[in-house]
KOLLORO-654040 format. One record per residue (C-alpha): residue number from 1; residue in one letter; x, y, z negated. Coordinates in Angstrom, 2 decimals. Example, Ala and Ser with C-alpha at 12.3 -4.5 7.8 and 13.67 -1.06 7.14 Angstrom:
<rs>
r seq->1; type->A; c1->12.30; c2->-4.50; c3->-7.80
r seq->2; type->S; c1->13.67; c2->-1.06; c3->-7.14
</rs>
This chain:
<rs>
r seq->1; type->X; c1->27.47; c2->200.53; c3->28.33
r seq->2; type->X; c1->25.26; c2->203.70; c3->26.97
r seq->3; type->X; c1->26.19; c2->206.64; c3->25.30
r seq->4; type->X; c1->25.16; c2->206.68; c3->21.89
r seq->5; type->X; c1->24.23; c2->210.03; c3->20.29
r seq->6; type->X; c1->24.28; c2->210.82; c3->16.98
r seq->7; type->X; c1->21.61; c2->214.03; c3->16.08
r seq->8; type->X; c1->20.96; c2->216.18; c3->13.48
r seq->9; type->X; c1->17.68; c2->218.69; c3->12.67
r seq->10; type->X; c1->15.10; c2->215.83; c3->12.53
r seq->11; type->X; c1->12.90; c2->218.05; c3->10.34
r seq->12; type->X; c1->9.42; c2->218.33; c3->12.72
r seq->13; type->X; c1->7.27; c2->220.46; c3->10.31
r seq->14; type->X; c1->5.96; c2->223.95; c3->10.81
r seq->15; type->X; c1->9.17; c2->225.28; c3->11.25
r seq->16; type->X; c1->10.45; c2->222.87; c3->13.32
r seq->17; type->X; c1->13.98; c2->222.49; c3->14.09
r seq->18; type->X; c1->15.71; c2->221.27; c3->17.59
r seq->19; type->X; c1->16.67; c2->217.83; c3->16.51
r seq->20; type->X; c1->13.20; c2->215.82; c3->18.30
r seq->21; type->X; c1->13.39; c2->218.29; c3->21.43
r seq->22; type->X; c1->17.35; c2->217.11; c3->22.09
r seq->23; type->X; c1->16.46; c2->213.04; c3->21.47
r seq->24; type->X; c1->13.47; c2->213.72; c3->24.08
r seq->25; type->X; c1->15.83; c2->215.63; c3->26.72
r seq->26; type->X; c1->18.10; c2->212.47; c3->26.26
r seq->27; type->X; c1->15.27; c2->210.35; c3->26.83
r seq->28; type->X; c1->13.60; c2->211.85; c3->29.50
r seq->29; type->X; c1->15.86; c2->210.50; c3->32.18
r seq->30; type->X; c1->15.04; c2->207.33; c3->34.45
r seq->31; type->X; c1->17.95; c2->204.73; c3->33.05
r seq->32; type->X; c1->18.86; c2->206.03; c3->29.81
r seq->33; type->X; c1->20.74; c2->203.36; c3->27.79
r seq->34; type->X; c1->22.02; c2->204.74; c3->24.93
r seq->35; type->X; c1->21.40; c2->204.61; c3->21.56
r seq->36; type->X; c1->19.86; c2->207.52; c3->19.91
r seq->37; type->X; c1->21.08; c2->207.83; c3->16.23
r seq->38; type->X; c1->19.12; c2->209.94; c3->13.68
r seq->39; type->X; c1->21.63; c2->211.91; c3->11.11
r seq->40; type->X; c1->19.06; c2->213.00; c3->8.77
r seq->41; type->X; c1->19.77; c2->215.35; c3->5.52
r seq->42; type->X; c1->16.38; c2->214.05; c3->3.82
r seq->43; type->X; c1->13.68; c2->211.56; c3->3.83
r seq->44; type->X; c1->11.58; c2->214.33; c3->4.31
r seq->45; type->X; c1->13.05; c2->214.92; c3->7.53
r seq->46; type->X; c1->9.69; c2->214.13; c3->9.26
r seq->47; type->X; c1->11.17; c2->213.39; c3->13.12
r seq->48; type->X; c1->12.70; c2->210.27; c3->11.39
r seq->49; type->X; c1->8.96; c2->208.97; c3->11.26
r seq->50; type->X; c1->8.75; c2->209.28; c3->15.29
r seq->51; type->X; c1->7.97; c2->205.73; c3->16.47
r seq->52; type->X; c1->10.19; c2->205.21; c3->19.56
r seq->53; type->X; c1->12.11; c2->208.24; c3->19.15
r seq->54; type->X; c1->15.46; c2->206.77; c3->17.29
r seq->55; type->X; c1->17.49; c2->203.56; c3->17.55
r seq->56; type->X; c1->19.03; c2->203.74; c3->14.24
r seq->57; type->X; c1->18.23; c2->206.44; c3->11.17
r seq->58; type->X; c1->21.21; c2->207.54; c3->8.18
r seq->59; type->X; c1->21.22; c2->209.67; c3->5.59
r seq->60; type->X; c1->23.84; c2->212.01; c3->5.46
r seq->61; type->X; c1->25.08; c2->214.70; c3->2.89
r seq->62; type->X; c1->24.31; c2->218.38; c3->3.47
r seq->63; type->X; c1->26.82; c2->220.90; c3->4.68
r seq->64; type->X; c1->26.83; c2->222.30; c3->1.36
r seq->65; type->X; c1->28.20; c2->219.13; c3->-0.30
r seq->66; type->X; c1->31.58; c2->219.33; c3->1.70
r seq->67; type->X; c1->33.40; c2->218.14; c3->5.01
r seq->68; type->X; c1->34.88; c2->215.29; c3->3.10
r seq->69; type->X; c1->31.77; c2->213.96; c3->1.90
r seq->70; type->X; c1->30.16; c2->214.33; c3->5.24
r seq->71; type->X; c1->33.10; c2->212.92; c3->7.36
r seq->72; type->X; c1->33.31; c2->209.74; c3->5.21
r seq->73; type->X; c1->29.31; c2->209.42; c3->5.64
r seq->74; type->X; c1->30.11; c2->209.86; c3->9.45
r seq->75; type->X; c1->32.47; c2->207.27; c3->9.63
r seq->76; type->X; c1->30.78; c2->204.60; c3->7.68
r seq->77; type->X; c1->27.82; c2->204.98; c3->9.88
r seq->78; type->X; c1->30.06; c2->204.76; c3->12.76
r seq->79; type->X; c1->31.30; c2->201.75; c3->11.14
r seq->80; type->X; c1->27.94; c2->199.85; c3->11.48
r seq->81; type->X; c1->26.86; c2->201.63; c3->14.41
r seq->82; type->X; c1->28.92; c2->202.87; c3->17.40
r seq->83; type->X; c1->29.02; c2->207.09; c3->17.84
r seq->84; type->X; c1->29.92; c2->208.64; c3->20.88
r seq->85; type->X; c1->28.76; c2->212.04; c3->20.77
r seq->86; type->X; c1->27.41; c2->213.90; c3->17.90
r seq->87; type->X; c1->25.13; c2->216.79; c3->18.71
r seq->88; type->X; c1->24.76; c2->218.94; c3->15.66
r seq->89; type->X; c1->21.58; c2->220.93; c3->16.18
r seq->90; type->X; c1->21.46; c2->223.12; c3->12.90
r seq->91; type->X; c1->23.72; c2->226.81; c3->12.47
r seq->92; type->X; c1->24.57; c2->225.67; c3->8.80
r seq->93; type->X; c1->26.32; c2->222.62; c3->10.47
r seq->94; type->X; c1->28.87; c2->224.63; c3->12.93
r seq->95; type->X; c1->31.27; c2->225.40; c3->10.39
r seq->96; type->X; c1->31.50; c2->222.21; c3->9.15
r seq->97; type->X; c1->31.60; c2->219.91; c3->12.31
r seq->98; type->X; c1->34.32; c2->222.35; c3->13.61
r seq->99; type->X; c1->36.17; c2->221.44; c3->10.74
r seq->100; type->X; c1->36.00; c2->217.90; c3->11.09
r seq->101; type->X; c1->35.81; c2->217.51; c3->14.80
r seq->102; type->X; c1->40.09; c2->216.39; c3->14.78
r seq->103; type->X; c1->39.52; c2->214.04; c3->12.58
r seq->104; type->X; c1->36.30; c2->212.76; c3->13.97
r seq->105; type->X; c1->37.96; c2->212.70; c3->17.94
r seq->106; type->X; c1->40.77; c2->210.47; c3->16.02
r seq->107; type->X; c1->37.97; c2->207.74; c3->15.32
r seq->108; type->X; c1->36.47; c2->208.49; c3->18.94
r seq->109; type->X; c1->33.76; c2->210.69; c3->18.02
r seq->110; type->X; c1->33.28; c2->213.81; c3->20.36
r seq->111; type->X; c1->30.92; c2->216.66; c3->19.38
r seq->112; type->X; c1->28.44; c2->218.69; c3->21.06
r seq->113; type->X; c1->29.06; c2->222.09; c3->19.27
r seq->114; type->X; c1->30.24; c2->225.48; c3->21.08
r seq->115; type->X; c1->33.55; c2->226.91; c3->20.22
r seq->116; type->X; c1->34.66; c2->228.55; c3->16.79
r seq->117; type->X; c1->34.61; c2->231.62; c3->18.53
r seq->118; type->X; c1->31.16; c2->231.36; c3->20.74
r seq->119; type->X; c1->29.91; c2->230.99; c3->17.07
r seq->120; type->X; c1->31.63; c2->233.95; c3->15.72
r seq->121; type->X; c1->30.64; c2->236.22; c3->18.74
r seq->122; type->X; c1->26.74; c2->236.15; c3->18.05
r seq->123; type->X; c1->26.84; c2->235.89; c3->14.28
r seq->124; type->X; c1->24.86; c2->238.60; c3->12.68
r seq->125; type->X; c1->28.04; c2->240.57; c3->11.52
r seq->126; type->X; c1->29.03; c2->240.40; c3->15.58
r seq->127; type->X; c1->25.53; c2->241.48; c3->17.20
r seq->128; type->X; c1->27.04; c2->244.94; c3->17.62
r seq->129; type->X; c1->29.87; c2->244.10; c3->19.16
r seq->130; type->X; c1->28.05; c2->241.69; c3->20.95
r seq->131; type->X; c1->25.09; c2->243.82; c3->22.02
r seq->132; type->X; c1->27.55; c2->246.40; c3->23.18
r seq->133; type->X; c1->29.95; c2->244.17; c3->25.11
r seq->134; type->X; c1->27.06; c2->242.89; c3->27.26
r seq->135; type->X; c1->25.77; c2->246.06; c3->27.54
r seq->136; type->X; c1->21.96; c2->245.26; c3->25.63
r seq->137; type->X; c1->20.69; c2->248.17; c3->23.74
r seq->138; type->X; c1->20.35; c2->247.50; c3->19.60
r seq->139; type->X; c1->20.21; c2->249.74; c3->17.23
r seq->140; type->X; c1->23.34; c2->251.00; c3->15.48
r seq->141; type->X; c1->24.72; c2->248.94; c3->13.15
r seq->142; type->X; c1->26.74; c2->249.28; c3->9.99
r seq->143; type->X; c1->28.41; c2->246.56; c3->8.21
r seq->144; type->X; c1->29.62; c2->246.72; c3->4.72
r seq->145; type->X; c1->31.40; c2->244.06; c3->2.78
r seq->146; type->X; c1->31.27; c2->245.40; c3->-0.51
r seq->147; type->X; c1->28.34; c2->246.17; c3->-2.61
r seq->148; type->X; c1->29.93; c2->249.01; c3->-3.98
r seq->149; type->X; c1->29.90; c2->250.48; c3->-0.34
r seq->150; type->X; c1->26.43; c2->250.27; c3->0.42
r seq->151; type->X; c1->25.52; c2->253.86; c3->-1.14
r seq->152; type->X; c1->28.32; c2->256.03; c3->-0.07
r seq->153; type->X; c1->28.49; c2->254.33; c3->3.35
r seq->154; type->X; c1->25.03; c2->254.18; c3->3.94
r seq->155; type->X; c1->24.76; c2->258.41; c3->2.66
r seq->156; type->X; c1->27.50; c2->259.22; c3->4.92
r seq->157; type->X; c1->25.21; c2->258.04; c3->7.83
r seq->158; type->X; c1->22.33; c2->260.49; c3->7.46
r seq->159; type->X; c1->21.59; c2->259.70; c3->11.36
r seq->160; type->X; c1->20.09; c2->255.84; c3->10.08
r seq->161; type->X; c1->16.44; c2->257.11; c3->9.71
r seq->162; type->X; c1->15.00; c2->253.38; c3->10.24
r seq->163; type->X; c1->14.77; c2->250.25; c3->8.16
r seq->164; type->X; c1->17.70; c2->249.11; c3->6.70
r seq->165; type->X; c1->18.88; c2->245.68; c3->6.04
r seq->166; type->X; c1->21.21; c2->244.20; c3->3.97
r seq->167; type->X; c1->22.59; c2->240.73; c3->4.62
r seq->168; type->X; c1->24.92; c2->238.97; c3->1.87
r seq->169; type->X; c1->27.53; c2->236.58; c3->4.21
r seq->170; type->X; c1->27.42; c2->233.21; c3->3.47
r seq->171; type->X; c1->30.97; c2->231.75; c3->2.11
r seq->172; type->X; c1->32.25; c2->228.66; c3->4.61
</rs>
């Protein structure tokens, strides 16, 4: 009995994202005989068009819509189709699998995804930290959480004499 895989990022345009490279790694093997499930967001999602590529093709909700919505579109596809292994391929996803990866392992889903704090450690708020901790050279870094900040923080700094860019975190 195969391993079937469920994957996300199916979208092959000009900005393509890792979804079709994963399900041809899985295929590339001599003997593969699992099922390769397509978890698209869209219609649009082009790799979903791929003739040979996937076994079986859902829609699901966006990240944005909510874990519950997602996890209940996860388990009725597992429902009519068997999921071993989910391999989210998308950074908006991470938050939200890791969320919903207990409940998922209850219903004998595993995930693909790196830990909660892998994630954390190379998120753009973290490259310093990172950068410095592995010893790569970046350029100094300053982050501010407030808007408010940005001018008096930014003015104490007179040594920033580069670009500066301003990043508004995204709420999980």
């Amino acid at each position: 009995m195969g391993v079937n895989v469920g994957i996300t990022g199916l979208q092959a345009t000009d900005n393509p994202a890792p979804g079709i490279g994963v399900i041809r790694c899985l295929k590339h093997p001599d003997g593969w005989d699992g099922k390769i499930i397509g978890l698209a967001y869209d219609v649009y999602d082009t790799g979903i068009y791929d003739t040979g590529l996937l076994d079986h093709t859902f829609l699901i909700p966006y990240p944005n819509q909510g874990s519950k919505q997602v996890l209940e579109r996860l388990l009725y596809i597992h429902s009519q189709v068997r999921i071993d292994v989910i391999i989210p391929n998308l950074d908006s996803e991470l938050a939200l699998y890791q969320k919903i990866e207990e409940e998922l392992n209850k219903h004998g889903i595993k995930l693909f995804i790196p830990s909660k704090k892998a994630v954390d450690s190379r998120t753009k708020a973290n490259l310093t930290t990172f950068c410095e901790d592995t010893d790569i050279l970046t350029p100094k870094t300053i982050v501010i959480r407030r808007s408010e900040e940005h001018t008096s923080e930014l003015q104490s700094h007179s040594f920033i004499s580069y670009a500066v860019f301003c990043l508004k975190k995204k709420k999980v």
